[in-house]
C-alpha positions as CSV (number, residue, x, y, z in Angstrom):
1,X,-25.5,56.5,-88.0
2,X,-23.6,52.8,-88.9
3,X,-22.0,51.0,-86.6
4,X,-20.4,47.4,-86.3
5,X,-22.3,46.1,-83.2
6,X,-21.3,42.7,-82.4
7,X,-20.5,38.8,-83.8
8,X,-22.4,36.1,-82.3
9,X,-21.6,32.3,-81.9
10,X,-24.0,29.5,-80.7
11,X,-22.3,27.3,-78.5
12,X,-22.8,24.3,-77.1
13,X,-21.6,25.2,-73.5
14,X,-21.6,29.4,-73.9
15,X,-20.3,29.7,-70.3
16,X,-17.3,27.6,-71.2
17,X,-16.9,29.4,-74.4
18,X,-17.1,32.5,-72.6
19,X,-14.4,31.6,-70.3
20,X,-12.1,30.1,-73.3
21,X,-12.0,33.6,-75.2
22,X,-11.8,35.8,-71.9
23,X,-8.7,33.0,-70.9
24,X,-7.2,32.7,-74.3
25,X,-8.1,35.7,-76.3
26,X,-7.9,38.4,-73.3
27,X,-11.7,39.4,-74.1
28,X,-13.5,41.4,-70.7
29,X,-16.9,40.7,-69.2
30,X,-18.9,43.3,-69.5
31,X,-22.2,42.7,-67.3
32,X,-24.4,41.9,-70.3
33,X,-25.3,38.5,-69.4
34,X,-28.6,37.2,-70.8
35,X,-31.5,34.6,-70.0
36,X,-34.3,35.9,-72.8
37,X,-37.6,34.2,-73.9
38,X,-40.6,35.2,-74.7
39,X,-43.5,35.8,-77.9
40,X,-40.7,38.3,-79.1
41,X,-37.3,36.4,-79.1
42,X,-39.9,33.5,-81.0
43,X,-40.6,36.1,-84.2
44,X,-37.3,37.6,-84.1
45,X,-35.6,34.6,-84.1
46,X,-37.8,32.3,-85.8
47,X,-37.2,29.5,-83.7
48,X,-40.4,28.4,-81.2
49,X,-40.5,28.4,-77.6
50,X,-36.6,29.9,-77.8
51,X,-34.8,30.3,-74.8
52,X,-31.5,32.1,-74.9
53,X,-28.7,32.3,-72.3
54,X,-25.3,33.7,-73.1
55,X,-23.2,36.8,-72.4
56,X,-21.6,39.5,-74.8
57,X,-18.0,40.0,-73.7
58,X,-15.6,42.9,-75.2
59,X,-13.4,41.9,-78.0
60,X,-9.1,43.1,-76.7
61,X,-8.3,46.4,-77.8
62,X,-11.4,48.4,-77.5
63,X,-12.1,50.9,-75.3
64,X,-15.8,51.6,-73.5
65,X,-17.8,52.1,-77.2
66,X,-16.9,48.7,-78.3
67,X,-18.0,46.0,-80.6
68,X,-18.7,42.7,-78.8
69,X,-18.4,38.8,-79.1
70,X,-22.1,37.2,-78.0
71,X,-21.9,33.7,-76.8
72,X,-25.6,32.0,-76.7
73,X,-26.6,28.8,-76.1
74,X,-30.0,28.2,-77.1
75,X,-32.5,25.4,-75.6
76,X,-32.8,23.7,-78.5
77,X,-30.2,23.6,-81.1
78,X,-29.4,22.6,-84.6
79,X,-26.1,20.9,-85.5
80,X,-24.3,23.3,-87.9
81,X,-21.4,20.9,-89.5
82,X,-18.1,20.7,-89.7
83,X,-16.5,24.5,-89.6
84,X,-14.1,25.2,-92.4
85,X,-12.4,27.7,-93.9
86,X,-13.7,28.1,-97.2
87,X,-17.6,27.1,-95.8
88,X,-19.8,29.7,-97.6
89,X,-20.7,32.5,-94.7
90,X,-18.9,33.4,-92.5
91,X,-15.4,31.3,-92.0
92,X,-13.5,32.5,-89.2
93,X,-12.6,35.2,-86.1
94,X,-9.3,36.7,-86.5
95,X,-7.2,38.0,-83.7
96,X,-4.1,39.6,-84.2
97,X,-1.0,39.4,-81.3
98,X,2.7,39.6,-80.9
99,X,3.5,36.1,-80.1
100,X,1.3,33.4,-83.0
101,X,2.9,30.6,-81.8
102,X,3.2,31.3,-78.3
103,X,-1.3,32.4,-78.2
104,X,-1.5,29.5,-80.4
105,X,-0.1,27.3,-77.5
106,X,-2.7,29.1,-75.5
107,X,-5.3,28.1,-77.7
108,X,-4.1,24.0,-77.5
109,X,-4.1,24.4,-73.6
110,X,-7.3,25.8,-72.8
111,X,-9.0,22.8,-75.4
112,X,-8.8,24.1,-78.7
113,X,-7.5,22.6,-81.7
114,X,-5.1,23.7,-84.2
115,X,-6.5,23.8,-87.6
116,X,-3.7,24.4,-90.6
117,X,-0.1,25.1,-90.6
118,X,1.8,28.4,-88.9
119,X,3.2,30.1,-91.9
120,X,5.3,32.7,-92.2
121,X,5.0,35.4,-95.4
122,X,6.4,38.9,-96.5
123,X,4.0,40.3,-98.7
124,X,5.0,42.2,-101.9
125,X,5.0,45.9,-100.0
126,X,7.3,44.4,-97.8
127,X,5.1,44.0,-94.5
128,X,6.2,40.6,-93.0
129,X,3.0,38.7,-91.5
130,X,2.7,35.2,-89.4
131,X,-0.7,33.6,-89.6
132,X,-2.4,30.0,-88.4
133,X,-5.5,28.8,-88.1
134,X,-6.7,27.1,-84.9
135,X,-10.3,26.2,-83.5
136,X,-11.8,27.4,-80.3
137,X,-13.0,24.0,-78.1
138,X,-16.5,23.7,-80.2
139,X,-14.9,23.6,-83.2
140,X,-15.0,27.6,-84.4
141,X,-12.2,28.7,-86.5
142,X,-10.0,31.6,-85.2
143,X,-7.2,33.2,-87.2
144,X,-4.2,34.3,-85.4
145,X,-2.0,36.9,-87.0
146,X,0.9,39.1,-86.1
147,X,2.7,41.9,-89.3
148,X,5.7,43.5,-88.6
């Protein structure tokens, strides 16, 4: 068995991060909170003396087998630069909606940023797409995309 499991972010503030994507995004608590140390977290992680809090919340439009997002703040944290979209590894979440411009005003309200332009496209086989990119509060980059 292979399954996708679950993306996680290391925030600055994960309970505020948490509450931006369950605002913005429409993602659900789940229960799985976490406040994990221990000899164990240290060699998985390879960071000493780690201390992780966070919660894994459920990504919109998945039912009760679900991938989730997993917000952790750790004690002790590394700055990882300025997010872009053409960073090497992995560049950006991607949410797709009915109303870009109107989640993308969602996105400004609750403290995020917008990051490039809205544009509007109809690609070759005729599908007609809208896309921006914004940035959740800390700085991630999220795509927002509707087709039609």
């Amino acid at each position: 068995m292979l399954r996708y499991v679950h993306t996680n972010i290391v925030a600055k503030d994960a309970k505020k991060l948490v509450e931006f994507y369950k605002k913005v995004f429409d993602c659900k608590s789940i229960g799985e909170t976490r406040d994990i140390s221990g000899e164990w977290l240290d060699r998985m992680t390879g960071v000493k003396n780690s201390h992780i809090t966070g919660e894994h919340i459920c990504l919109p439009g998945y039912g009760e087998d679900h991938p989730t997002l997993e917000i952790f703040s750790y004690e002790e944290m590394l700055d990882g630069g300025t997010p872009h979209t053409n960073r090497l590894g992995i560049a950006h979440l991607a949410f797709e909606t009915d109303d870009v411009e109107g989640k993308l005003q969602q996105v400004l309200a609750a403290g995020g940023s917008q990051y490039g332009e809205l544009v509007k496209t109809e690609y070759p086989d005729g599908r007609k797409a809208v896309f921006v990119y914004a940035a959740d509060p800390e700085g991630n980059i999220v795509e927002i995309q509707s087709w039609s």
